[in-house]
Biopython code that builds the backbone (N, CA, C, O; Angstrom):
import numpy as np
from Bio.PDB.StructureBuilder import StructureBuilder

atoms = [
    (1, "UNK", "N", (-13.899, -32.684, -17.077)),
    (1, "UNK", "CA", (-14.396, -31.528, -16.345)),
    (1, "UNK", "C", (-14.498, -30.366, -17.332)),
    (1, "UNK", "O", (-13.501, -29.992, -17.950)),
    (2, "UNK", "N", (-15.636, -29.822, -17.477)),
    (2, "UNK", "CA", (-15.581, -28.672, -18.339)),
    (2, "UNK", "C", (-14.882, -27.566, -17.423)),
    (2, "UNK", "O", (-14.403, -27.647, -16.292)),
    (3, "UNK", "N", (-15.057, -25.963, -18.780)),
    (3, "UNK", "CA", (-14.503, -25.158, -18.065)),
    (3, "UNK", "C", (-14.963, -23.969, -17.016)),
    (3, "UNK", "O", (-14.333, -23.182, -16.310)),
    (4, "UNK", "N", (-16.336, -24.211, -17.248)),
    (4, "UNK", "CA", (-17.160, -23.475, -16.400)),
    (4, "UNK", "C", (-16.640, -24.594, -14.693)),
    (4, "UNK", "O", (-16.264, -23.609, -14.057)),
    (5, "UNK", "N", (-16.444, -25.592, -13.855)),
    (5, "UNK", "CA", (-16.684, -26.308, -13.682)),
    (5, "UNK", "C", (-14.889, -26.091, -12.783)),
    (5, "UNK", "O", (-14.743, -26.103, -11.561)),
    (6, "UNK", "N", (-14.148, -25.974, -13.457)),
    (6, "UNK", "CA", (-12.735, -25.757, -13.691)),
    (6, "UNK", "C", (-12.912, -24.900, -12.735)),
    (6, "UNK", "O", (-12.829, -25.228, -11.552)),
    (7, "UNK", "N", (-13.146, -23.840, -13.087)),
    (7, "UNK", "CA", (-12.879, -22.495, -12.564)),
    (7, "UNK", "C", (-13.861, -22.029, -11.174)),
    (7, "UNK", "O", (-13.641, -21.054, -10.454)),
    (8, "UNK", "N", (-14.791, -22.844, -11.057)),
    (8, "UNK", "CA", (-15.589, -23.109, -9.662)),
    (8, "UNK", "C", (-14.736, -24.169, -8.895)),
    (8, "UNK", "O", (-14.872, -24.489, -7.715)),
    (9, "UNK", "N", (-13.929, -24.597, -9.697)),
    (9, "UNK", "CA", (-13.019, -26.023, -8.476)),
    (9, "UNK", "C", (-11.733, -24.724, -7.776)),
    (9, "UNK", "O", (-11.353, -24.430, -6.643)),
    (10, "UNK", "N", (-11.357, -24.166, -9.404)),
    (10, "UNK", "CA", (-10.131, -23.586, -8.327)),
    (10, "UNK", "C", (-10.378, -22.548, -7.611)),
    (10, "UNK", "O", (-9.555, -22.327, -6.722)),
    (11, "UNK", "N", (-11.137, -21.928, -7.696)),
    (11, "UNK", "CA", (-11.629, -20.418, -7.153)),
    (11, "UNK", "C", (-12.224, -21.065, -5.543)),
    (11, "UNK", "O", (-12.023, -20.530, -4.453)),
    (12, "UNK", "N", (-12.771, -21.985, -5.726)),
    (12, "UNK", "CA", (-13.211, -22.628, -4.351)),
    (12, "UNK", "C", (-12.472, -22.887, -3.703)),
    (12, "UNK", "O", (-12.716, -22.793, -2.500)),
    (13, "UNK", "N", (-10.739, -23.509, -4.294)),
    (13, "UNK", "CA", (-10.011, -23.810, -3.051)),
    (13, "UNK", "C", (-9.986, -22.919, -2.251)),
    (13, "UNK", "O", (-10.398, -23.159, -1.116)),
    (14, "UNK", "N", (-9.448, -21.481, -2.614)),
    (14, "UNK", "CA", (-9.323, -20.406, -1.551)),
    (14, "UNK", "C", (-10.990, -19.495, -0.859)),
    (14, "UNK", "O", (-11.220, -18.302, -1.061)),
    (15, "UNK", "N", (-11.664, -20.186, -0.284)),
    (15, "UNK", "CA", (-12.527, -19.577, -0.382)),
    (15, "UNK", "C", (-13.774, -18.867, -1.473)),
    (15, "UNK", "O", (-14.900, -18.463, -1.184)),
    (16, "UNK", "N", (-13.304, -18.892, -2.359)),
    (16, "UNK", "CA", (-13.910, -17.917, -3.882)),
    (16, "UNK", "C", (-14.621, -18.609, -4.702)),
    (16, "UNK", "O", (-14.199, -19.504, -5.435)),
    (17, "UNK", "N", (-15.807, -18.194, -4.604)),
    (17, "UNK", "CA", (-16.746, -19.250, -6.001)),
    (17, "UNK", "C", (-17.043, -18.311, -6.978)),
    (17, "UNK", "O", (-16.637, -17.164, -6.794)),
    (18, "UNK", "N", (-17.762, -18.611, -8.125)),
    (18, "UNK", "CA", (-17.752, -18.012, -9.551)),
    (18, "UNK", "C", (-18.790, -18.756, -10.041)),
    (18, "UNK", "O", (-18.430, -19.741, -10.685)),
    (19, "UNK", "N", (-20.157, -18.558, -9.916)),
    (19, "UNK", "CA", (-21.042, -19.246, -10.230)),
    (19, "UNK", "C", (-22.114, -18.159, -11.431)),
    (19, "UNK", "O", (-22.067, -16.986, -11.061)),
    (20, "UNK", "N", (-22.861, -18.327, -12.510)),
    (20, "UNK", "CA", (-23.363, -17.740, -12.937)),
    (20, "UNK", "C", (-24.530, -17.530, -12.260)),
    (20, "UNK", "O", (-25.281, -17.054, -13.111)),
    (21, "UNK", "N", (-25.057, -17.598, -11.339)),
    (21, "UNK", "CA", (-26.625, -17.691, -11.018)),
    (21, "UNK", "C", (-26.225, -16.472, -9.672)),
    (21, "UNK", "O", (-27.126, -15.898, -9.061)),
    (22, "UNK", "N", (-24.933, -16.266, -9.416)),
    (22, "UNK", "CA", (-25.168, -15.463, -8.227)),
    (22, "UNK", "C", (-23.821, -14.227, -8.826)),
    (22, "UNK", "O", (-22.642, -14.355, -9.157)),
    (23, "UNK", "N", (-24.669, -13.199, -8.736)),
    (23, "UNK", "CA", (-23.911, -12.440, -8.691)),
    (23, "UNK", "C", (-23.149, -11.734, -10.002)),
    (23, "UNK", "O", (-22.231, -10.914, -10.003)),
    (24, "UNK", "N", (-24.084, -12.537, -11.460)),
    (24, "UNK", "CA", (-23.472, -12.280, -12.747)),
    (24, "UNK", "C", (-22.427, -13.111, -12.582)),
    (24, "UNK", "O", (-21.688, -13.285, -13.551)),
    (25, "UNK", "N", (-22.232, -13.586, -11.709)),
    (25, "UNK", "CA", (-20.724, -14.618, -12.328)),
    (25, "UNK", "C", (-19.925, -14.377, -11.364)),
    (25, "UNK", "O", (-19.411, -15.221, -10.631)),
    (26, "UNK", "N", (-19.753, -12.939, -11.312)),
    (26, "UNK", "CA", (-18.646, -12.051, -10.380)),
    (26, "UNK", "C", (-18.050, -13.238, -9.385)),
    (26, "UNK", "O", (-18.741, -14.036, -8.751)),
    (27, "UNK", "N", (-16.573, -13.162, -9.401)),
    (27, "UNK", "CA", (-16.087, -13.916, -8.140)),
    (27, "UNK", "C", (-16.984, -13.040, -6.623)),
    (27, "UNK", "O", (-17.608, -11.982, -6.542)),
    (28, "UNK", "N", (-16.547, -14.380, -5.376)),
    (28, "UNK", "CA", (-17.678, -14.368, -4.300)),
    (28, "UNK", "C", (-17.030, -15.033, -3.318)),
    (28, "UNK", "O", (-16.539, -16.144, -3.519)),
    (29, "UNK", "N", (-16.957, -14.296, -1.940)),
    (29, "UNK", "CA", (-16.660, -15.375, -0.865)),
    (29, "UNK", "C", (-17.994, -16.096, -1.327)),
    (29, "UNK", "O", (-19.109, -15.755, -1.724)),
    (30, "UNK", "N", (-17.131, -17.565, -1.007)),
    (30, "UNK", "CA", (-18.191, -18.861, -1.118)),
    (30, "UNK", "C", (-19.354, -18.685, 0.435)),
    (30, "UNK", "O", (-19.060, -18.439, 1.605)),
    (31, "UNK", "N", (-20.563, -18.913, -0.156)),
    (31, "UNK", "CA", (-21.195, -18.832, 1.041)),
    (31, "UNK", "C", (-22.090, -17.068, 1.123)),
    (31, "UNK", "O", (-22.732, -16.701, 2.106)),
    (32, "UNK", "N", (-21.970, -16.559, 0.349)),
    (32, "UNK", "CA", (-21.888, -15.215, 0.219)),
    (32, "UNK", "C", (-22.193, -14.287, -0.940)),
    (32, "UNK", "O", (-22.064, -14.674, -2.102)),
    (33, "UNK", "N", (-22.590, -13.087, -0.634)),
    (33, "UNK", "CA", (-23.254, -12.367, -2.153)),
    (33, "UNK", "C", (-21.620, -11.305, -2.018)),
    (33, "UNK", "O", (-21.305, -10.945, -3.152)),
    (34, "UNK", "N", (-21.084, -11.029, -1.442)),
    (34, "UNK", "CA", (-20.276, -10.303, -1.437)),
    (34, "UNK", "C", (-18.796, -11.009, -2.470)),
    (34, "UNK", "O", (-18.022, -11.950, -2.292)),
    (35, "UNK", "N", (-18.917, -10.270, -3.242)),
    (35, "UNK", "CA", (-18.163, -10.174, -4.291)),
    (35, "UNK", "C", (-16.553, -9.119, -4.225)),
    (35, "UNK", "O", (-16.311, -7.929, -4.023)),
    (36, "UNK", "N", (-15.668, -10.460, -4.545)),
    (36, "UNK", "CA", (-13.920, -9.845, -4.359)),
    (36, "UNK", "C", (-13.857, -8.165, -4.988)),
    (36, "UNK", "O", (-13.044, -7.372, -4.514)),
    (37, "UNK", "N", (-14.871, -7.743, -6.163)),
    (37, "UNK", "CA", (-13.918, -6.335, -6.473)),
    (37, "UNK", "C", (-14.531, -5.718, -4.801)),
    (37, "UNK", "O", (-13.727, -5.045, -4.157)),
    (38, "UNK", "N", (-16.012, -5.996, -4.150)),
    (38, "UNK", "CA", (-16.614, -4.673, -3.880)),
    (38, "UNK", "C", (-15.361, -4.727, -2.601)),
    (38, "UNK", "O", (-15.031, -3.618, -2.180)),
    (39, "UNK", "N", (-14.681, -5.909, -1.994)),
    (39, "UNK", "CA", (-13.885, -5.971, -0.725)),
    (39, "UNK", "C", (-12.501, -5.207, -1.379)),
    (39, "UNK", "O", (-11.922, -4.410, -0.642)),
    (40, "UNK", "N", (-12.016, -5.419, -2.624)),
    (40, "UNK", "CA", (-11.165, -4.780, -3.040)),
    (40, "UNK", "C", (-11.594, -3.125, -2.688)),
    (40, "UNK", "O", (-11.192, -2.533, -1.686)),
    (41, "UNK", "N", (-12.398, -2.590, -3.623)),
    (41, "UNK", "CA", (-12.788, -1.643, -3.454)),
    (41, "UNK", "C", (-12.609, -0.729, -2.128)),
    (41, "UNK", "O", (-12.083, 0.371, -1.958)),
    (42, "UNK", "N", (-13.277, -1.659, -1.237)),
    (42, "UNK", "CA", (-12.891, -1.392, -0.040)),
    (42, "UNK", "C", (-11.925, -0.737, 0.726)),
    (42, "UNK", "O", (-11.989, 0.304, 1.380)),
    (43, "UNK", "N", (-10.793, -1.727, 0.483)),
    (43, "UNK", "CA", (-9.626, -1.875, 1.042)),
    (43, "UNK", "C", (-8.521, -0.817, -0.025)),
    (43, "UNK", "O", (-7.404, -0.423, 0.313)),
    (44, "UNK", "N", (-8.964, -0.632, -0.874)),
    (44, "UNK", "CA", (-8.553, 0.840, -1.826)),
    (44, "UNK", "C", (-9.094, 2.213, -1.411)),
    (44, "UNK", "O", (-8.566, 3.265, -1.771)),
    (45, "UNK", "N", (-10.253, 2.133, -0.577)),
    (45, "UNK", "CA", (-10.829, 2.980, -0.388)),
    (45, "UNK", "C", (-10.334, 3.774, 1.179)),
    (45, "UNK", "O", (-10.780, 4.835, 1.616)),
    (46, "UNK", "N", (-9.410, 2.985, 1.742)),
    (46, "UNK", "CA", (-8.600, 2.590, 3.310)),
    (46, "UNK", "C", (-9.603, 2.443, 4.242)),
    (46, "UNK", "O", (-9.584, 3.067, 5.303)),
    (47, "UNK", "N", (-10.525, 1.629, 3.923)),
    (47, "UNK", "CA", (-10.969, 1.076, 5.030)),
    (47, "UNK", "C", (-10.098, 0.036, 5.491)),
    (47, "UNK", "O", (-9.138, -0.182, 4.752)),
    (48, "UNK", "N", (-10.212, -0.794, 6.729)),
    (48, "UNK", "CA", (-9.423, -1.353, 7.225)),
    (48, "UNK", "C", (-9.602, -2.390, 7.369)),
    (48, "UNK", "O", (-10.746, -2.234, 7.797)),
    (49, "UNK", "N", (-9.404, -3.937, 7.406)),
    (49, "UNK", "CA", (-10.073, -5.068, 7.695)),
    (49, "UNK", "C", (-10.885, -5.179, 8.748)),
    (49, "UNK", "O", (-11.882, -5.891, 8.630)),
    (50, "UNK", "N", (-10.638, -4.542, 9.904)),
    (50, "UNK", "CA", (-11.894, -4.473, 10.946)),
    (50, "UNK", "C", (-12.730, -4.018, 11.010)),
    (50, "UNK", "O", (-13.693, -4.204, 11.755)),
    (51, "UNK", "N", (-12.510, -3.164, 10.073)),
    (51, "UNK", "CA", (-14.150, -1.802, 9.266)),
    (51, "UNK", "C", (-14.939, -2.664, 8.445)),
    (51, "UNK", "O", (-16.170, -2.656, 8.476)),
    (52, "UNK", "N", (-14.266, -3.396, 7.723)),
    (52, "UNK", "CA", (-14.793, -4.723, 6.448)),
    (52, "UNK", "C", (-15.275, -5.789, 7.496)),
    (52, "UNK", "O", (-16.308, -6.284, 7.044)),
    (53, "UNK", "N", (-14.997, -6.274, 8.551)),
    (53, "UNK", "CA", (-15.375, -7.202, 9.094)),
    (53, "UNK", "C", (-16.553, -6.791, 10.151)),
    (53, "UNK", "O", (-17.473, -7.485, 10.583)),
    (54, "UNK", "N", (-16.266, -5.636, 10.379)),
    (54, "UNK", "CA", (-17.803, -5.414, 11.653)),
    (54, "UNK", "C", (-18.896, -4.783, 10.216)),
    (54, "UNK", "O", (-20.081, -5.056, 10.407)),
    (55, "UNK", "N", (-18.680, -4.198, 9.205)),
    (55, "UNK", "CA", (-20.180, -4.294, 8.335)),
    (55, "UNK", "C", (-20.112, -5.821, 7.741)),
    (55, "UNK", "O", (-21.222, -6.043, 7.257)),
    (56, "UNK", "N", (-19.620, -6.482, 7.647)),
    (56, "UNK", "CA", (-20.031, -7.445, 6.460)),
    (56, "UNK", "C", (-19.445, -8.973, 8.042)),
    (56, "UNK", "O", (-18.493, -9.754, 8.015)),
    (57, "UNK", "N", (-20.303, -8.821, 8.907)),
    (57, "UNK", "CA", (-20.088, -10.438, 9.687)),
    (57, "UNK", "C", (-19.836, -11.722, 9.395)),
    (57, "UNK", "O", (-19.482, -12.660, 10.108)),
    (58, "UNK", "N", (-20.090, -11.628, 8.137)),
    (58, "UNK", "CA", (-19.808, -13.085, 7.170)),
    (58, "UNK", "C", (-18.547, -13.418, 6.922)),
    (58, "UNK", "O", (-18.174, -14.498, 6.464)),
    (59, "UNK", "N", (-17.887, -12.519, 7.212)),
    (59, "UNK", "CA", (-16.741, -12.180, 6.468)),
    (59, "UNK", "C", (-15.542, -13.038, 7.454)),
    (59, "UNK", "O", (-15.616, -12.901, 8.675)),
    (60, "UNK", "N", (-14.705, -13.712, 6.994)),
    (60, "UNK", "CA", (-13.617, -13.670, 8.486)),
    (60, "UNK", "C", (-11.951, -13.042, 7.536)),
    (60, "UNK", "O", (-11.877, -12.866, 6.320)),
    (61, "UNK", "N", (-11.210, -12.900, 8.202)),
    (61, "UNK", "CA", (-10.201, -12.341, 8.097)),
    (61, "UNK", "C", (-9.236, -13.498, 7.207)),
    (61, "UNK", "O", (-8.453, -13.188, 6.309)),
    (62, "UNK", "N", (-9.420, -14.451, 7.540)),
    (62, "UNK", "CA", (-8.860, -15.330, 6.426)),
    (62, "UNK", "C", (-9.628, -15.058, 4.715)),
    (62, "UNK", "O", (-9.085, -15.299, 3.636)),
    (63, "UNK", "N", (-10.918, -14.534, 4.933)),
    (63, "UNK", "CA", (-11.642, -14.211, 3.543)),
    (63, "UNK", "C", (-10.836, -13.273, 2.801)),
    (63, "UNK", "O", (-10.286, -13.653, 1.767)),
    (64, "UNK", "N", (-10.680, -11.855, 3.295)),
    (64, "UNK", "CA", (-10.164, -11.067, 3.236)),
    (64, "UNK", "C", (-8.338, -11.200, 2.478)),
    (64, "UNK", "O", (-7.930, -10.753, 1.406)),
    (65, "UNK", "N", (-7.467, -12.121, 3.738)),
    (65, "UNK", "CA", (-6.574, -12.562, 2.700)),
    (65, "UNK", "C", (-6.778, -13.530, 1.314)),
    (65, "UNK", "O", (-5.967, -13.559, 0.389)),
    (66, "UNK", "N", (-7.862, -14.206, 1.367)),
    (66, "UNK", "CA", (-8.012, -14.761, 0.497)),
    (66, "UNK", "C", (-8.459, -14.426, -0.940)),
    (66, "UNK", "O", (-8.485, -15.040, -2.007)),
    (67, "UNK", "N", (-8.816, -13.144, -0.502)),
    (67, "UNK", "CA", (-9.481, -12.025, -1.540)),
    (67, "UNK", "C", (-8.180, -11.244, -2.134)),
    (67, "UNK", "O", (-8.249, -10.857, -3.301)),
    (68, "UNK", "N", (-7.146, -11.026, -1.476)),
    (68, "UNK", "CA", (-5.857, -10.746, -1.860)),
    (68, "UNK", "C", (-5.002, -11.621, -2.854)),
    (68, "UNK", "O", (-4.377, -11.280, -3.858)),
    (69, "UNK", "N", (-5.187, -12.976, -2.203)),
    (69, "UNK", "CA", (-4.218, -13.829, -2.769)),
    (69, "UNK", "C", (-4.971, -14.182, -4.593)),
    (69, "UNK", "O", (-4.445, -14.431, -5.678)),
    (70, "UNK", "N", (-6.346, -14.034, -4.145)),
    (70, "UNK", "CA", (-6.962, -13.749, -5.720)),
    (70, "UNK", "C", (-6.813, -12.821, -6.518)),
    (70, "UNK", "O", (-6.564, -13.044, -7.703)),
    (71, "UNK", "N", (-6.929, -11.688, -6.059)),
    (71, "UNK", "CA", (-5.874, -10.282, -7.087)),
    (71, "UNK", "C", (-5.292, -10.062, -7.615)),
    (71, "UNK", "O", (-5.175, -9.380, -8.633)),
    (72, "UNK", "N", (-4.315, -11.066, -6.543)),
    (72, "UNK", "CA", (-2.921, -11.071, -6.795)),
    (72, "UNK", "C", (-2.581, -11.969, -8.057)),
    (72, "UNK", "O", (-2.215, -11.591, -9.170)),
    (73, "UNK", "N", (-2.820, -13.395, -7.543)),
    (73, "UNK", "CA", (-2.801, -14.302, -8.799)),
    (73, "UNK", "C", (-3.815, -14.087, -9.920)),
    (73, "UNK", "O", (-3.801, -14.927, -10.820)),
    (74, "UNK", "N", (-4.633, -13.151, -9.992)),
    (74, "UNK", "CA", (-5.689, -12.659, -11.566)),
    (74, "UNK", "C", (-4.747, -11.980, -12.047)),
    (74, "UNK", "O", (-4.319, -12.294, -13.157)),
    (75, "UNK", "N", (-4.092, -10.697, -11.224)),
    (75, "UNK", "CA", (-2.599, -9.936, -12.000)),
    (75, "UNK", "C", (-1.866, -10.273, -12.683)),
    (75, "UNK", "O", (-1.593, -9.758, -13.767)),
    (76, "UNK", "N", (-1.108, -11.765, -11.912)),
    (76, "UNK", "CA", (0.035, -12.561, -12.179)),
    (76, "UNK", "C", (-0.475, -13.073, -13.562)),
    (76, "UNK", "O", (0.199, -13.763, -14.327)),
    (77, "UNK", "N", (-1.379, -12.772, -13.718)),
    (77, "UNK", "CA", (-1.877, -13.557, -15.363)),
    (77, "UNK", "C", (-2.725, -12.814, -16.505)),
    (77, "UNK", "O", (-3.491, -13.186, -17.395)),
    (78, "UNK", "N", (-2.286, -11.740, -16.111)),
    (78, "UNK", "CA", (-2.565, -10.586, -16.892)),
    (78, "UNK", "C", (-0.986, -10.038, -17.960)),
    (78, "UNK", "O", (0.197, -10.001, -17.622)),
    (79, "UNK", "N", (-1.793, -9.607, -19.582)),
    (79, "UNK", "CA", (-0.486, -9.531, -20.418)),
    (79, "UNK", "C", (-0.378, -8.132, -20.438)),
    (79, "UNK", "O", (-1.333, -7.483, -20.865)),
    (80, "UNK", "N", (0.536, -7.621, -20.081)),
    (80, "UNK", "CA", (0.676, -6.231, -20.422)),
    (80, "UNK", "C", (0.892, -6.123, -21.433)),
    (80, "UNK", "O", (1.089, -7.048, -22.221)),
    (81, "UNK", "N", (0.914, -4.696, -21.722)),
    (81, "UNK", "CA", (0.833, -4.254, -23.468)),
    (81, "UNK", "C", (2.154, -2.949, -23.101)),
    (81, "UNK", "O", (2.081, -2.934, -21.872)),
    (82, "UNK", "N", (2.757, -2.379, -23.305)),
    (82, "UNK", "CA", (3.741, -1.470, -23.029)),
    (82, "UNK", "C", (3.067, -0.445, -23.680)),
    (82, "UNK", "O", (2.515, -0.645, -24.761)),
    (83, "UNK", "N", (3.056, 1.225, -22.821)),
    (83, "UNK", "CA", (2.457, 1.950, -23.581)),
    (83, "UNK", "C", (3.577, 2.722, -24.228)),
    (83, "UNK", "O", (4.770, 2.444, -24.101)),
    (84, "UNK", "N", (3.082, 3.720, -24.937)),
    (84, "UNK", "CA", (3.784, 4.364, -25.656)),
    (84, "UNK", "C", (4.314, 6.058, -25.330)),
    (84, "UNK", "O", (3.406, 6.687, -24.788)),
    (85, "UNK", "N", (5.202, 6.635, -25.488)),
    (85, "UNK", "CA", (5.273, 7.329, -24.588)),
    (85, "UNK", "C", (4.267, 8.584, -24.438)),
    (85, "UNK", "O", (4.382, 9.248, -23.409)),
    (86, "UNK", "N", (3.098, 9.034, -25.571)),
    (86, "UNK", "CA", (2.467, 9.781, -25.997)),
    (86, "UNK", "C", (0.974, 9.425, -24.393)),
    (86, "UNK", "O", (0.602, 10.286, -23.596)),
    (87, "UNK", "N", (0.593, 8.267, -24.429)),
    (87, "UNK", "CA", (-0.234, 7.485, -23.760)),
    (87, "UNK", "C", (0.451, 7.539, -22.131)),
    (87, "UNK", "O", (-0.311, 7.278, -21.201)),
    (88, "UNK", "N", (1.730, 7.845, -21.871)),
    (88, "UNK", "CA", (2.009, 7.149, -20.376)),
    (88, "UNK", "C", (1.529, 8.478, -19.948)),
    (88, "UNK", "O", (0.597, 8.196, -19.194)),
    (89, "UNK", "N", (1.671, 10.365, -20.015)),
    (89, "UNK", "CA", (1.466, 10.903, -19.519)),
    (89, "UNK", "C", (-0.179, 11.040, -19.620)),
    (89, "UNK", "O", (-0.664, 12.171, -19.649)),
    (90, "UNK", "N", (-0.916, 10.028, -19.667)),
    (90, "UNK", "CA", (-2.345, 10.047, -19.485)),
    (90, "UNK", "C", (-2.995, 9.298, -18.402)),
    (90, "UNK", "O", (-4.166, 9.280, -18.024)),
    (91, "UNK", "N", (-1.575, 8.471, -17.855)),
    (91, "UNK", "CA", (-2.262, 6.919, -16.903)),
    (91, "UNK", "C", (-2.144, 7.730, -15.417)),
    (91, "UNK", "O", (-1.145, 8.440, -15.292)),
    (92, "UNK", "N", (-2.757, 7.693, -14.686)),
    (92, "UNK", "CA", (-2.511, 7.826, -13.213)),
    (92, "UNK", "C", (-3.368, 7.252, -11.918)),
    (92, "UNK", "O", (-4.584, 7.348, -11.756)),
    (93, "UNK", "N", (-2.490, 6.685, -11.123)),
    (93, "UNK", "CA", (-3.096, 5.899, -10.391)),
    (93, "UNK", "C", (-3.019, 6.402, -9.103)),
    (93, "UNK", "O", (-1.828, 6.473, -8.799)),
    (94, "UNK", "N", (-3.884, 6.862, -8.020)),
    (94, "UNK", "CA", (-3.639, 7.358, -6.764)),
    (94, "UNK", "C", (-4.245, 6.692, -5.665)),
    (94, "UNK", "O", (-4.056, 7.097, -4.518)),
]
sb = StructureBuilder()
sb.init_structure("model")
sb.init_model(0)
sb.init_chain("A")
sb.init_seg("    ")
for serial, (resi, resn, name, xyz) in enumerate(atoms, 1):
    if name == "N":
        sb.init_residue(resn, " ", resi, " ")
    sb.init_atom(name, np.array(xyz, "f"), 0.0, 1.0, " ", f" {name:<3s}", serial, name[0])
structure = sb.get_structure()
């Protein structure tokens, strides 16, 4: 199995495909042009899952967690770098 191939098997279990032809690549509820950051986005933005689900009908509420549990585990595999203390009073997240 290559690795393009790989990463369309696992992203599919939970709902999520990753195909180059749709979407630049961008992860995607399967079935769908809607892409995990713009639902992230979203849901950063406090909209609410029922606000996300009456514009986007495609959508079901299991998508939504499933769009989480992908975040989550892309995080879980992310290397931090430790900043320095000159750099931390520059980061802010609200």
């Amino acid at each position: 199995m290559n690795a393009v191939s790989e990463i369309e098997t696992r992203l599919s279990h939970d709902s999520i495909t990753s195909s180059p032809g749709i979407m630049m690549g961008k992860p995607v509820i399967a079935g769908t042009r809607i892409t995990i950051e713009r639902i992230l986005r979203k849901l950063a933005a406090r909209e609410s899952i029922e606000q996300i689900l009456d514009s986007h009908p495609r959508l079901s509420r299991e998508s939504i967690y499933a769009t989480l549990r992908f975040a989550s585990e892309s995080l879980g595999h992310e290397i931090v770098h430790p900043l320095n203390a000159d750099s931390c009073s520059s980061v802010h997240f609200r």
